[in-house]
Structure formats: C-alpha cells, structure tokens
FIKEZA-832210 format. One record per atom (N, C-alpha, C): residue in three letters; x, y, z. Coordinates in pm, whole numbers, plus 50000, padded with zeros to 5 digits. Layout:
<drentis>
ALAXYZ;...
</drentis>
This chain:
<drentis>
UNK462429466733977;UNK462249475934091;UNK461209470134187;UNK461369469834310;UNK460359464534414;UNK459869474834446;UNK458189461934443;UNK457189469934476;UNK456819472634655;UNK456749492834705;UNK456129492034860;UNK455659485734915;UNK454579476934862;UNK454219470334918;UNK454989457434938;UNK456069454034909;UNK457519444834940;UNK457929450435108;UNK457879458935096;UNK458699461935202;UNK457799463735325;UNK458719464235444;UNK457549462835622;UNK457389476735580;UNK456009478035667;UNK455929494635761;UNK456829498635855;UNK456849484435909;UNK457529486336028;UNK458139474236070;UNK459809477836098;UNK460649467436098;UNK461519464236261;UNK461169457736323;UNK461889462936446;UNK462829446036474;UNK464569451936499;UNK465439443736491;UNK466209446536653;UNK466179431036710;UNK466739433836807;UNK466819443936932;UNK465379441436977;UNK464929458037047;UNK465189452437199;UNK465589461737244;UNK465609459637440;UNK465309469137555;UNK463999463537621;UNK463829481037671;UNK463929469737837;UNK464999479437909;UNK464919469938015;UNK464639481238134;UNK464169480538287;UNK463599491738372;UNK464209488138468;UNK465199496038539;UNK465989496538649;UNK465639496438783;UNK464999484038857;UNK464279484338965;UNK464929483639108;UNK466219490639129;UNK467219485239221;UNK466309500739312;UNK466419490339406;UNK465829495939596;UNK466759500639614;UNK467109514239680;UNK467539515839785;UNK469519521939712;UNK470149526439729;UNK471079536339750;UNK472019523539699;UNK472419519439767;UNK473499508639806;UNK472939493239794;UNK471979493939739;UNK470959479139711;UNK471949476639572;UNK472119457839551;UNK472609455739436;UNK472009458639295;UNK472369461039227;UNK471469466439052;UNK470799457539018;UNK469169457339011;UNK468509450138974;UNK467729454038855;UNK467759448938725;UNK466949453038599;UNK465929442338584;UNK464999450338510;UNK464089439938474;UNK463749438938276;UNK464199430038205;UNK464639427438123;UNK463069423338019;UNK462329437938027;UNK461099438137987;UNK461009427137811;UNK461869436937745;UNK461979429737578;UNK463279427537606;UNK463579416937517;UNK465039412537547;UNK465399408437406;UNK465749419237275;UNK466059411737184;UNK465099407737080;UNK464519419437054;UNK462949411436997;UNK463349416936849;UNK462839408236718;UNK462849410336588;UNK461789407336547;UNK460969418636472;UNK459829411236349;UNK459439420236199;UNK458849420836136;UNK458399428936011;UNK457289427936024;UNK456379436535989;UNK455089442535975;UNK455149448835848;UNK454049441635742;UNK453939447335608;UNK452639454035607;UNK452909465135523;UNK451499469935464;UNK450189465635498;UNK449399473435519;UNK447789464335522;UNK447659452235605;UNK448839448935684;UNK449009436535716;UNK448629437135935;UNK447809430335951;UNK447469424336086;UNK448699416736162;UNK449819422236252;UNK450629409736283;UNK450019409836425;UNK449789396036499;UNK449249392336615;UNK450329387036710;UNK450519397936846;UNK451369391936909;UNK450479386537045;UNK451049371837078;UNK450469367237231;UNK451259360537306;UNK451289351437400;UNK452089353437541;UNK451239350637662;UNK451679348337763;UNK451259347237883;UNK451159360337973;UNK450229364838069;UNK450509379338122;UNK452069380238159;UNK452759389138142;UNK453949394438230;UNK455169387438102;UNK454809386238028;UNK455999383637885;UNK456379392637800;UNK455659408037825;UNK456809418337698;UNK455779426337602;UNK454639419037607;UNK453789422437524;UNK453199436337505;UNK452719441337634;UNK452669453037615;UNK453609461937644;UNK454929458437682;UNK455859468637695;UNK456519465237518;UNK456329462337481;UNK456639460837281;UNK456199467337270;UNK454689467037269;UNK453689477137140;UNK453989492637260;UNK454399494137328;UNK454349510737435;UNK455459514137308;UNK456699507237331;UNK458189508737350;UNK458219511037176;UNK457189505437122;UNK457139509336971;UNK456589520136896;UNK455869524537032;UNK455089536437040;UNK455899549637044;UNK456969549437106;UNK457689552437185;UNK456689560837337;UNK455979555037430;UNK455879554837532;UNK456989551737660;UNK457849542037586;UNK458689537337656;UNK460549539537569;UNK461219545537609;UNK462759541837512;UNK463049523837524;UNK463439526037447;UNK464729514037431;UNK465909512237444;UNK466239500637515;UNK467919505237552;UNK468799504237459;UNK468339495737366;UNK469339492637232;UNK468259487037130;UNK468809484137012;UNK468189479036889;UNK467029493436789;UNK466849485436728;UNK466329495436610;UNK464589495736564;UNK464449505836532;UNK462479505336528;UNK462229513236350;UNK462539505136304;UNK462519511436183;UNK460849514636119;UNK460649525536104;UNK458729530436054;UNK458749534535907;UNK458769533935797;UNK458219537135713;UNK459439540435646;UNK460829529335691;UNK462239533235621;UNK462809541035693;UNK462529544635790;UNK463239553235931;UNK463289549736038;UNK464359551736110;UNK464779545736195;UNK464059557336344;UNK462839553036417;UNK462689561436523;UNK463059563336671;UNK463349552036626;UNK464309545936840;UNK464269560536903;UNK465109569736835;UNK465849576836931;UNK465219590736882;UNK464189594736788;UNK463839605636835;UNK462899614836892;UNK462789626436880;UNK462269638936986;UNK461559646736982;UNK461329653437007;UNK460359668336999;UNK459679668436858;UNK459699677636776;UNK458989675236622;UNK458799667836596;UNK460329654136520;UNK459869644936480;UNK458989632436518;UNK458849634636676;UNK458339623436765;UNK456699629436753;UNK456479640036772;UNK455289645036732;UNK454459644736574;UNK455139644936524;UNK454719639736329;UNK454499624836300;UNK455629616036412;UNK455769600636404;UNK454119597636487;UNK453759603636568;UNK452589603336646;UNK451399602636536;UNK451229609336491;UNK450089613736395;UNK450219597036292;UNK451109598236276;UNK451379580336163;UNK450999568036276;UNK451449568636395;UNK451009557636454;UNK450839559336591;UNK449579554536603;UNK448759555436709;UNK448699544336803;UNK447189543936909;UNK447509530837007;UNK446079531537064;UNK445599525537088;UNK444009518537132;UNK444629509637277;UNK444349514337409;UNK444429510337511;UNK443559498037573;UNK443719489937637;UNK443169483237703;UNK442219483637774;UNK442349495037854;UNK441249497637954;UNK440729510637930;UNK439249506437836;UNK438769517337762;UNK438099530237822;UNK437759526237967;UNK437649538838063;UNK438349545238117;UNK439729536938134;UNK441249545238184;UNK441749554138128;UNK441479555337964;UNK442099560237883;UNK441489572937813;UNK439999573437873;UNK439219584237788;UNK439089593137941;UNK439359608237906;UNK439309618038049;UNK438109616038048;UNK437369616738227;UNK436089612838181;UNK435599626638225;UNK435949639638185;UNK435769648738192;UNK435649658338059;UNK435569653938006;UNK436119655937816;UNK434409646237777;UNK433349658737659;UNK432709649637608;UNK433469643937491;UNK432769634237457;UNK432859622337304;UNK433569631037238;UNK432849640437184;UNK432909652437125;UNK434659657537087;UNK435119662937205;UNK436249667937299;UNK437719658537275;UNK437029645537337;UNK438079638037327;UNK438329631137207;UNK437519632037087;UNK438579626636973;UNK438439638936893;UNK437919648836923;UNK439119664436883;UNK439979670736932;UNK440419666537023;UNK441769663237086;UNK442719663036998;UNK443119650436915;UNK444099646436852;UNK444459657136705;UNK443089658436668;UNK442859672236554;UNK443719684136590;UNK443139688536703;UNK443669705236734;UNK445299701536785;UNK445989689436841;UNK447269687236838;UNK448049690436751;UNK447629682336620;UNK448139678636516;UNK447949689836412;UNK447219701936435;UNK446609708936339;UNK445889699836210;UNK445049696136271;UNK444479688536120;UNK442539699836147;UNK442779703835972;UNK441689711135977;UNK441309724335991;UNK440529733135921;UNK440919749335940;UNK440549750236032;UNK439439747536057;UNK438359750736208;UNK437769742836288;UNK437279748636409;UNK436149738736459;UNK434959729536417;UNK434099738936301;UNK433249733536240;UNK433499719436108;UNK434759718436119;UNK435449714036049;UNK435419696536127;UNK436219699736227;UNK436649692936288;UNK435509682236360;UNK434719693736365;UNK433149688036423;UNK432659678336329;UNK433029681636231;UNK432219673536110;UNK432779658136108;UNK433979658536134;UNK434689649036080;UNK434739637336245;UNK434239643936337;UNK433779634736472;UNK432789628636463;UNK431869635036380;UNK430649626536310;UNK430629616036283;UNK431229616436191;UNK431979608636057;UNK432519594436128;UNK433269598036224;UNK433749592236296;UNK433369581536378;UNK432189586536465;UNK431199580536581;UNK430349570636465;UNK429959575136341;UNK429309566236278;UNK430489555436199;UNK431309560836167;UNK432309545536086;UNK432869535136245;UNK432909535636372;UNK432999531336502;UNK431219522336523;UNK430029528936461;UNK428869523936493;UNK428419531436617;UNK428489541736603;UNK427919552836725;UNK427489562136657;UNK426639570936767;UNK425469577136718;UNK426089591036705;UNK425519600736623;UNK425949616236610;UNK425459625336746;UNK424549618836781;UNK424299628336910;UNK425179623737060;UNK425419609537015;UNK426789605637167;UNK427629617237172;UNK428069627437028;UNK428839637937054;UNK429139645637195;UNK427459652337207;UNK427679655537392;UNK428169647837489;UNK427909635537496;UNK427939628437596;UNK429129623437642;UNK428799618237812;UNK430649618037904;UNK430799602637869;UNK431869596537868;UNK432379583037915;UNK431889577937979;UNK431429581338101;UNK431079575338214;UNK428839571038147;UNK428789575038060;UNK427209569137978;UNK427269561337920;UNK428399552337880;UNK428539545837790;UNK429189528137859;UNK428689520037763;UNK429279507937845;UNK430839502437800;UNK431209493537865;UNK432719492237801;UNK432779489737630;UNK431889482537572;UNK431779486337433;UNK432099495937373;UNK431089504537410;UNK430839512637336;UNK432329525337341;UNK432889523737477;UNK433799531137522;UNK434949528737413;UNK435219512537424;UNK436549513637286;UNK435759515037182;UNK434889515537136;UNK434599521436979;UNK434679535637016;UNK434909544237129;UNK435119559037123;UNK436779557537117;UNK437419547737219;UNK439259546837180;UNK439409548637067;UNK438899535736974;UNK438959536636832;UNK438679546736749;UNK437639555836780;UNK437589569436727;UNK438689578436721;UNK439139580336848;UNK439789588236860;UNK441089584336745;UNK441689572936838;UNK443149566436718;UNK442809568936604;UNK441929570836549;UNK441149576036375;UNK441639589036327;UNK441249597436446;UNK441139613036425;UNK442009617536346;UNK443569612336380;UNK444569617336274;UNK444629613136157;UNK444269604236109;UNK444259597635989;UNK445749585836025;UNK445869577036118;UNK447289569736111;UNK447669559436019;UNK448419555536008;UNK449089546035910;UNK449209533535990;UNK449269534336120;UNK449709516536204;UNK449299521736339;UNK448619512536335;UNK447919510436493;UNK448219501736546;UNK448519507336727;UNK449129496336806;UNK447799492136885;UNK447149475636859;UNK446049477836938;UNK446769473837085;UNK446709474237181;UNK446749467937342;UNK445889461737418;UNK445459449537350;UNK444829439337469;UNK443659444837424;UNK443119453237299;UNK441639462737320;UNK440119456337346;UNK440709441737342;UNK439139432337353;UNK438969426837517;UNK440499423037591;UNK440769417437701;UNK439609422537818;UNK439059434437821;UNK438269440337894;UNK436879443037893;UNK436449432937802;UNK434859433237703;UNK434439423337730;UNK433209418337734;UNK432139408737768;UNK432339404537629;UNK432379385937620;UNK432819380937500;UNK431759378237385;UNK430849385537446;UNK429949386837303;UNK429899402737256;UNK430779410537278;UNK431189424037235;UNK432219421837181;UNK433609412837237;UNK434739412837156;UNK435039409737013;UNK433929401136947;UNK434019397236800;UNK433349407336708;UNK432599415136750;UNK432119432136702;UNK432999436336702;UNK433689439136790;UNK435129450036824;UNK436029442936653;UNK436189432836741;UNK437279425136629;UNK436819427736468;UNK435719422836438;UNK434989431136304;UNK434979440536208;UNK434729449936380;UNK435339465436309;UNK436009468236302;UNK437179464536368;UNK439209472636322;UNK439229464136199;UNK438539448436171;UNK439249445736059;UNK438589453335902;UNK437209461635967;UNK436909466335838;UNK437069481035780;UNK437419483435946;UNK437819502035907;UNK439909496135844;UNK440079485435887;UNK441609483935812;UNK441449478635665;UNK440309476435627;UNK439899471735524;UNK439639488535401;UNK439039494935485;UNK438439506535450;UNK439869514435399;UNK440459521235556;UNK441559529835554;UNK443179526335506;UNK443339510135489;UNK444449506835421;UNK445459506835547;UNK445189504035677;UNK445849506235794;UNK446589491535803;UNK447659496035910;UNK448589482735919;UNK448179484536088;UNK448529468636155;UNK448129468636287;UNK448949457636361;UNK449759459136522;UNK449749452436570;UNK448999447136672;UNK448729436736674;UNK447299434736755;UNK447759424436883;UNK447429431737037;UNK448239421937100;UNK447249415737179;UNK447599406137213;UNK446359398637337;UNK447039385437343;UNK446169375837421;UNK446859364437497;UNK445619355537504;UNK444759356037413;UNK443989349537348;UNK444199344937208;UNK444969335637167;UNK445159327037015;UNK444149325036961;UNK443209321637008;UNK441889319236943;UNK441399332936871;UNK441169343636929;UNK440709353936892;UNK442119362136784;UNK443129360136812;UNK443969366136774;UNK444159360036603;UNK443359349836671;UNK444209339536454;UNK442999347836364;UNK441599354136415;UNK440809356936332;UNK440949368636288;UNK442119381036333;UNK441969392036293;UNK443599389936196;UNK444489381536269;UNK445639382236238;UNK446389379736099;UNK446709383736020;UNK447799376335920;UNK449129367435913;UNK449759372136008;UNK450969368336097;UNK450719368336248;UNK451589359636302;UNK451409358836475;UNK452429356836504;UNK453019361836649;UNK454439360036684;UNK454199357636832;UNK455089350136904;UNK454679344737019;UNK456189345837118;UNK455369351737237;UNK456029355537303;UNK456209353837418;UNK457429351937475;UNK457729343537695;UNK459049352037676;UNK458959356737808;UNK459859364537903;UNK460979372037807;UNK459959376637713;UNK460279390937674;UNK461309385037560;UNK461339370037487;UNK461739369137367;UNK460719363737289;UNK461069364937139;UNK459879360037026;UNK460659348437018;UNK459759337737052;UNK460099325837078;UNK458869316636877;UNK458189321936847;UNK458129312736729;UNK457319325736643;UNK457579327436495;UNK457219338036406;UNK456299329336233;UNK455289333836204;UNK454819330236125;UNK453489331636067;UNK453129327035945;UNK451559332135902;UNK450549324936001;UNK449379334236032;UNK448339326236145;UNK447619312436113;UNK447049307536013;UNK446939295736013;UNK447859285236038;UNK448969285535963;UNK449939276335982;UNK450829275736148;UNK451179289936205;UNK451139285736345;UNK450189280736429;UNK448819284436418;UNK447719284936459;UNK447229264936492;UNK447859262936304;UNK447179245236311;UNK448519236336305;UNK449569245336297;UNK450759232936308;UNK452079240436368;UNK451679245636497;UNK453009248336589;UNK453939242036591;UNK455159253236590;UNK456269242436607;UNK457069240636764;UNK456959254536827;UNK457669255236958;UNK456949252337057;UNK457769245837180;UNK456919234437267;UNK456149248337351;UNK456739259737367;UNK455719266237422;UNK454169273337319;UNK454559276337218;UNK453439277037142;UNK452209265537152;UNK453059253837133;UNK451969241637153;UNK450879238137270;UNK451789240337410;UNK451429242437508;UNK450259253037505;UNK450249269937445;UNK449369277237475;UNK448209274037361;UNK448229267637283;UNK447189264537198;UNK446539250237227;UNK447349243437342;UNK446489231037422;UNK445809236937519;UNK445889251837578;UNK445299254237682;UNK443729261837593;UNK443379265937486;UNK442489271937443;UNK441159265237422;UNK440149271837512;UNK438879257737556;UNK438029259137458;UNK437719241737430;UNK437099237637329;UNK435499234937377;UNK434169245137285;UNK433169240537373;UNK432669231837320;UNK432719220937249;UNK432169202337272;UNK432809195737367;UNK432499193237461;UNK432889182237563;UNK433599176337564;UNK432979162237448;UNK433779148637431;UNK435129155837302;UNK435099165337267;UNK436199171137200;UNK437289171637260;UNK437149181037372;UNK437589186037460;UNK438499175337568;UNK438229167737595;UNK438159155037673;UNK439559146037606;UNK439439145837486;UNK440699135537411;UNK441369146837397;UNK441269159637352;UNK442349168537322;UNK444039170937396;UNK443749163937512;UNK445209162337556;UNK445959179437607;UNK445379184537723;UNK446129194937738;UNK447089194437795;UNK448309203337755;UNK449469203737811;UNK449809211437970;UNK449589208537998;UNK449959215338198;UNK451199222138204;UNK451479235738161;UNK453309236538218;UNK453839235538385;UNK454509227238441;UNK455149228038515;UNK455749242238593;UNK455589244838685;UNK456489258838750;UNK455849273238739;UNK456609279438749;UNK456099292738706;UNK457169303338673;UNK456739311138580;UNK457549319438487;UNK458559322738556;UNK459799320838514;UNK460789329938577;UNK461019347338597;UNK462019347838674;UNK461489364038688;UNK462429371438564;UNK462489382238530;UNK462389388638419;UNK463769393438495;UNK463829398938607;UNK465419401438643;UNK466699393338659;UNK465679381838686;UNK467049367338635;UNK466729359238586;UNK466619362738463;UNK466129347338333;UNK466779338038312;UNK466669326738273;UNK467129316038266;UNK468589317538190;UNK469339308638232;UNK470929313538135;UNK470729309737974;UNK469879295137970;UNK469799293937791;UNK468519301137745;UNK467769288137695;UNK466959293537678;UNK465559299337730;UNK464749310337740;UNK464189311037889;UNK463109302237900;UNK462489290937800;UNK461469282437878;UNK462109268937894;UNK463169269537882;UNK463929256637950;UNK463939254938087;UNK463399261838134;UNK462909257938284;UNK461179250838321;UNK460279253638197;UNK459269244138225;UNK459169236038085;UNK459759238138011;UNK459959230737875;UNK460069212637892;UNK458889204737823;UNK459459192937897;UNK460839186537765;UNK460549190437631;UNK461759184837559;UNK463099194037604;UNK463459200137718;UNK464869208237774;UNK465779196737790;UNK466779203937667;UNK468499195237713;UNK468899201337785;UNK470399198537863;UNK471379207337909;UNK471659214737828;UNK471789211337680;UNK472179226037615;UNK471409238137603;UNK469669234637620;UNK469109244037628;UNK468959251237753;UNK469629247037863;UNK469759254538035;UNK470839262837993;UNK472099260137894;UNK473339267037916;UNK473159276537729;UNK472889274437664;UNK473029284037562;UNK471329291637487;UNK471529296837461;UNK470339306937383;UNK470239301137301;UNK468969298437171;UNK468349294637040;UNK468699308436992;UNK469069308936876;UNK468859315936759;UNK467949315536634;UNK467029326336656;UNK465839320536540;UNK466509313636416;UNK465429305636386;UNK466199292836293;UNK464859294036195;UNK464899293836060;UNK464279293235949;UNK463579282635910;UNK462459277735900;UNK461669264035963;UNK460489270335820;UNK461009264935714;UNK459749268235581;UNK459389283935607;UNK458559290235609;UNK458049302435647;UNK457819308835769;UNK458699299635833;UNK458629309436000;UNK459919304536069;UNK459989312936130;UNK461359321336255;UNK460929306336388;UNK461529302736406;UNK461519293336553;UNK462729291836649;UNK462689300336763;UNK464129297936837;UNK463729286136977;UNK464459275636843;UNK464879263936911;UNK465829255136861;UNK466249246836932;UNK467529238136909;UNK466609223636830;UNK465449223436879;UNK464689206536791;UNK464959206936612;UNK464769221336598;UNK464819231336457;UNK465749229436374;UNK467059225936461;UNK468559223936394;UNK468759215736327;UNK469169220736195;UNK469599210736061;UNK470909201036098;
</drentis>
C-alpha cells in the first residue's frame, strides 16, 4: 500500500488559462496565451520553485491555481481532487487549504484594517474559533511565530516597513491553518538584506506547520535556497523540471542555462571568465508565439525543426526537459 506521502498535494496537468484581449466590436480575436499547457507535481512538505523572465506565466500559474483566475482547459488536482471548475462552498473550504502571500506587501494589506483586523479577517470568514477573544489570542501567536511584536496588534500598515509588512501577509496566510501556500514573488519587493529573513522564515514556519509551497520569483539564486524542486518557465510553457541542485548546477535547457549565466557573481575575477550568455531579441508576444518551440526564436542551438514543431517533455534521469537535444 502507498504511502501519502507518495503522492502530490497538488498535481496540475496540462493547464491553460488564456485572456481575450480583442479591441473593439469587429477587431480580429486576439488571445493572450497566459499558461499554455503547463504540467507539474507538488509533494507533501515539499518547496517547488517556479522562475522565468517577467511576462512568462508565472504569476498567472500560482493566481490560476488559486483559482483567482479560471482555466480554459486542463486539470488542478488538490489533495486527490480535481478543483479547476469549482464554486461557491466548495471554492470557499478549498480557500481555507490554500492560500497566497502577494507580492506587493502594501497592496495587499487594507491599510485601513489594524494588524489586528486584518489577519482576523480570514478567522471570522472561515468560522475558525468560538469568539473574539479567541481569535485574538491566536493573532498573537501569530505576530510572534512571523517575528512581530504583540502590541503591532493596534497598529496600521502604513507603520510598518516593507519587511515587516510581508511578515503581516504571512500572518495572515497562517490564520486559517492552510495546507499549500502560493508564495508570489513575496521577496521581489524587499531590500536584499530582508529577503533571506523572509526566506528563513517560510522555510521554518514550513518546517514547523508541515506546509507545502509554491514559491515563485525570477531570482534562481534565491529560489535554489528555499526550493526542493524548480521548474522553469518562458512564454507560459515549463520548459525544464527537476530537483534544485541538480538543475541549479547542471542545466540542461539552453534557456535555463542562459538564466543561470545571467546570475551575478560577487568576486570579480570569477565573474569575468564565467562566460555570460546574452539572449538575442526579445520575448515573443504571448498572442502569437512561436509555431515550434517558443524559444526557438532566441535559442542559439534552434533547428528548423524546432521553428516548425513543439518539444514534448522528454525524461532526462530525474527531470522533465522539452527539447529536441534530449531525444534518444
């Protein structure tokens, strides 16, 4: 009999959330082909790290997994269930299991709502708790497992610095007790001697609470230290899948390679022989992607076959790689 912990939290096969941007009445149909086809597993307890270049899918994944966003097709399987498609109750119960830590940690907290307020919020939603005094207690609890103080309770958003602000995001995403957290970019907006604190603490309250996480950003460097798995992502396909060291120190896809030649090295003369890769061009647009594969337009190993047909992830030892170099 296999053991739960065998199996993902969360399994998502072939997902496509695309946004209908056509101008005008009689303007031709223009989509924009946000995820296009995306597959991965997320196990238990497990960190998977997704990154990418801005404008590749990334955060319309972790929304669209959220369900912030539908999907036009494919499957979002959570905890052996399939949630793509549902609604009212059950979308509200699926809420409480998985949560989301925003990017922009002042955008996201009303700044009219104290500390207090806004991560008892999620409590009095969810009915978690007989009472107020209850609830109060457990915001406490809270502000201190985040590294904040019991008396920040009163206090607005707008007192606090961007730090300290996502350790109140992070509070809040707590409140329910969730099972998988979607983080979004939650360090991208932090002074980089705050982001490895940040990083610290999700990995020890996931240490603590037994939480599963997708963690997205477009920093590799930062991403291999929280991550277990990493999946990498351009114009809205998972272009290479695998455990973080081994993508991390021996990439296989020419765009992976490329974004881990661009990650700055601070010794100099290190830095200097390291050989960075320059891509050519600029991203194609998401409403008309390339016909094969989509970085065969700045890819420098691109055949003709990769302008005219798609890669199919291909099985490469312990990781997923959609490319044709791959082919047995």
């Amino acid at each position: 009999m296999s053991n739960v912990q065998d199996k993902p939290i969360l399994s998502v096969r072939d997902l496509k959330t695309h946004f209908d941007v056509t101008k005008g009445l009689f303007a031709p149909k223009q989509v924009v082909k946000a995820v296009d086809g995306v597959s991965f597993d997320v196990m238990p307890n497990e960190t998977f790290g997704l990154v990418g270049e801005s404008g590749c899918g990334k955060s319309t994944l972790g929304r669209t997994i959220v369900k912030l966003y539908d999907p036009v097709s494919g499957s979002i399987t959570f905890e052996g269930k399939d949630i793509s498609k549902i609604k009212g109750k059950e979308l509200k119960s699926f809420r409480k299991d998985m949560q989301m830590i925003f990017q922009d940690p002042y955008a996201s907290l009303n700044p009219r709502m104290t500390v207090g307020e806004i991560i008892k919020e999620p409590m009095i939603i969810h009915n978690i708790y007989d009472n107020d005094e209850q609830r109060e207690k457990r915001v406490v609890e809270l502000l201190e497992i985040v590294g904040l103080k019991p008396d920040h309770i009163r206090r607005y958003p707008a007192e606090f610095s961007g730090g300290q602000r996502q350790r109140i995001g992070i509070a809040r995403s707590l409140a329910v007790n969730p099972k998988f957290i979607v983080c979004d970019e939650p360090i991208s907006a932090l002074d980089v001697s705050i982001q490895a604190q940040v990083i610290n603490l999700l990995k020890s309250i996931q240490k603590e609470m037994g939480l599963s996480y997708l963690f997205i950003a477009h920093d590799l460097s930062m991403v291999k230290h929280i991550s277990d798995k990493i999946g990498v992502m351009y114009l809205g396909h998972m272009m290479e899948v695998g455990p973080s060291n081994d993508v991390y120190h021996r990439p296989l896809h020419p765009y992976t390679v490329a974004l881990l030649s661009a990650i700055p090295i601070p010794d100099p003369d290190t830095a200097k022989n390291k050989g960075r890769i320059i891509l050519e061009g600029e991203i194609p647009s998401p409403i008309n992607p390339p016909k094969g594969c989509p970085f065969s337009t700045r890819c420098s190993k691109a055949t003709d076959r990769c302008r005219q047909e798609r890669p199919q992830p291909i099985q490469v030892g312990n990781r997923l790689v959609s490319c044709f170099l791959y082919e047995k």
